[in-house]
N, C-alpha and C positions, 0 to 999 in steps of 0.2 A: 817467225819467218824462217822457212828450210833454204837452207844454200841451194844454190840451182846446179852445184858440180857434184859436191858430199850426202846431201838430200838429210842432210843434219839438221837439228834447229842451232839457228845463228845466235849468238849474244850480243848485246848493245854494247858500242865503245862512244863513250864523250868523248866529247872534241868541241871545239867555239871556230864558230865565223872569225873571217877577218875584224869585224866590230866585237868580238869577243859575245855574240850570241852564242849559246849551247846549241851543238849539233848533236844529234843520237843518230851513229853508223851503225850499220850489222855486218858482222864479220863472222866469219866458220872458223872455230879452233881447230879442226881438224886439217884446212886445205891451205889458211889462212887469206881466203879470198874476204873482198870487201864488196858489200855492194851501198851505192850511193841512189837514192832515192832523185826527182827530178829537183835540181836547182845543187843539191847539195853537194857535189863535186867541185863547181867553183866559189863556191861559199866558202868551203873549208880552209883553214887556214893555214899558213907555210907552215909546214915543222909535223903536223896530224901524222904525217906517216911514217914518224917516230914512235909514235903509241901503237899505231895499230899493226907495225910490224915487231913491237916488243911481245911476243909470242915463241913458246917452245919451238924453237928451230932445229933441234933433235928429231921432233917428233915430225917436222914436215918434210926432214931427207930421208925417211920411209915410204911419206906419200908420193907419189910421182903420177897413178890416175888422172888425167883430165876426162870429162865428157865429149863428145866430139859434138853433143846439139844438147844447148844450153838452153832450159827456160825460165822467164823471169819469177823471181819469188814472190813477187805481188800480184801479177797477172795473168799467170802461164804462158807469157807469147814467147815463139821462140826466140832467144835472144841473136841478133845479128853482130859481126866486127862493123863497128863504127871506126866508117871512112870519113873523113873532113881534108881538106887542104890546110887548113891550120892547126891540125891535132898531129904530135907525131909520126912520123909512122914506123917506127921501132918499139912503139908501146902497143900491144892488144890487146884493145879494150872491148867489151861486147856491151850492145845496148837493146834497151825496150824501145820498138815503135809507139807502143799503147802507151805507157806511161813516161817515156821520158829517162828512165833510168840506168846506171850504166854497173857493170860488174870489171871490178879488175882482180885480176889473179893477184896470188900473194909476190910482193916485190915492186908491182908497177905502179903502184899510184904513190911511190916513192921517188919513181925513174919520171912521172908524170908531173910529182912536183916540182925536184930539181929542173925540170926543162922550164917549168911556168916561168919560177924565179931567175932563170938565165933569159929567157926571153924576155922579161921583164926591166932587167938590165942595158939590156941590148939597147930595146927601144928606147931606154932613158938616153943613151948616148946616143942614139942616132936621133934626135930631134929634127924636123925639119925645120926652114925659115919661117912657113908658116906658123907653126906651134911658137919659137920665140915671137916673132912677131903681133901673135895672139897673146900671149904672156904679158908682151910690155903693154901693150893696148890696154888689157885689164888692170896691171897695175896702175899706169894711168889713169884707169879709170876711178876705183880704187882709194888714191891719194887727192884727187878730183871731190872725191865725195867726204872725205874725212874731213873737210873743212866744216865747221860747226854750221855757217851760215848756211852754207850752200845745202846741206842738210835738211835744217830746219825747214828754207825753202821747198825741198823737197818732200817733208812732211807735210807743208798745210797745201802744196800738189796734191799730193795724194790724197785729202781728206777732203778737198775740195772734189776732185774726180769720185770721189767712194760715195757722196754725198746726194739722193738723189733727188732728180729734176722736177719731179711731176708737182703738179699744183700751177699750172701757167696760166688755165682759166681764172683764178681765182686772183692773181695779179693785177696791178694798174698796168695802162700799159708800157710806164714807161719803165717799171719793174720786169714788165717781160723782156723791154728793150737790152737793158741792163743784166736780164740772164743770160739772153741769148749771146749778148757781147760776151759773156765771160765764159760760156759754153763754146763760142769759135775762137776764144785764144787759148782755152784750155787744149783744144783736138788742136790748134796751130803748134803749142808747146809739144804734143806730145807726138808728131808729125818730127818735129826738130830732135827729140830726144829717141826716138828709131832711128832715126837716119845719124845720127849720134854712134847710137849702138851697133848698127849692122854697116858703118864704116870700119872697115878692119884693112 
C-alpha cells in the first residue's frame, strides 16, 4: 500500500485492540503519516501512538511537503477532512467516503489519542443520575440473582421456555389442559420479569 502524500510504499506497524487483538497499521517512513483501515482507528489501543511515532524524527524535520489533494491508498477516492461534532477540531484528519478509512499526518493520532483518554475521563466524572441510578438497578439486580435458589429457579424457567410445544394433537385432553396452563403462566412470568427489567 503507497502513502497517499510520499506515494512510497507504507510498512506494517503491530499494534493490539483494546482486547489485546493484533492490529496491522500502515505507516510511510518517510512522512511518517498513518493510515487506519475502516474500524481500525477506534479499536486501537491507548498508548499505539507510542510506536508509531517511534520513527527517525531527523529525517521528517527535512520533510515538510504535504499534497494538497490526497487519495486513499486502498481506493483512489479522493480523500476529504473529516468533519464530526464530536471529533476534534484541532486534529486534521482526512477520510475515504468509499471505504471508511482515515489518514492522519505524523503527530495526530497521538494528539487524537490523548483527547479520546481525556474525554473519557471526563465523562467518567460527569455521570448523570440516570447512569448511577442504572448502576444500582443492575446491581440490584445482580445480588437478586446470586441467590442459589432463585437461580436454579430461573434455570428450569428457562428450559422449560426453551422446551418445545408441539405435539398437542397427540395429547389427552386433559394433558393439553395442563400444557396450555403451563404455557399461560409461563408468558404471565415472563410479562412480570420485562416489566421487572424495563422498570428503571
Amino acid at each position: 500500500m503507497k502513502c497517499p502524500n510520499c506515494k512510497v510504499q507504507m510498512h506494517e506497524v503491530s499494534t493490539r485492540s483494546h482486547y489485546d487483538v493484533p492490529i496491522k497499521l500502515d505507516q510511510c517512513k518517510k512522512c511518517g503519516g498513518v493510515w487506519f483501515d475502516n474500524s481500525e482507528l477506534y479499536r486501537t489501543k491507548y498508548g499505539a501512538s507510542k510506536i508509531l511515532d517511534n520513527i527517525d524524527i531527523e529525517k521528517l524535520r527535512g520533510f515538510s511537503s504535504l499534497e494538497p489533494k490526497l487519495l486513499c491508498p486502498r481506493d483512489d477516492t479522493p480523500l476529504k477532512i473529516f468533519k464530526d461534532p464530536n471529533f476534534p477540531k484541532n486534529i486534521k484528519v482526512e477520510s475515504c467516503s468509499t471505504c471508511a478509512g482515515f489518514w492522519f499526518n505524523y503527530g495526530e493520532f497521538d494528539k487524537f489519542q490523548w483527547w479520546r483518554k481525556k474525554k473519557a475521563v471526563i465523562n467518567k466524572k460527569e455521570k448523570t443520575p440516570i447512569d448511577s441510578k442504572t448502576q444500582q438497578y443492575i446491581d440490584a439486580l445482580m445480588s437478586a440473582h446470586s441467590n442459589k435458589e432463585k437461580y436454579e429457579s430461573f434455570g428450569k424457567l428457562s428450559k422449560f421456555l426453551t422446551t418445545p410445544v408441539g405435539g398437542y394433537s397427540s395429547l389427552s385432553r386433559s394433558s393439553q389442559k395442563n400444557q396450555y396452563e403451563k404455557t399461560t403462566l409461563a408468558i404471565q412470568v415472563i410479562r412480570i420479569l420485562m416489566r421487572m427489567l424495563l422498570k428503571v
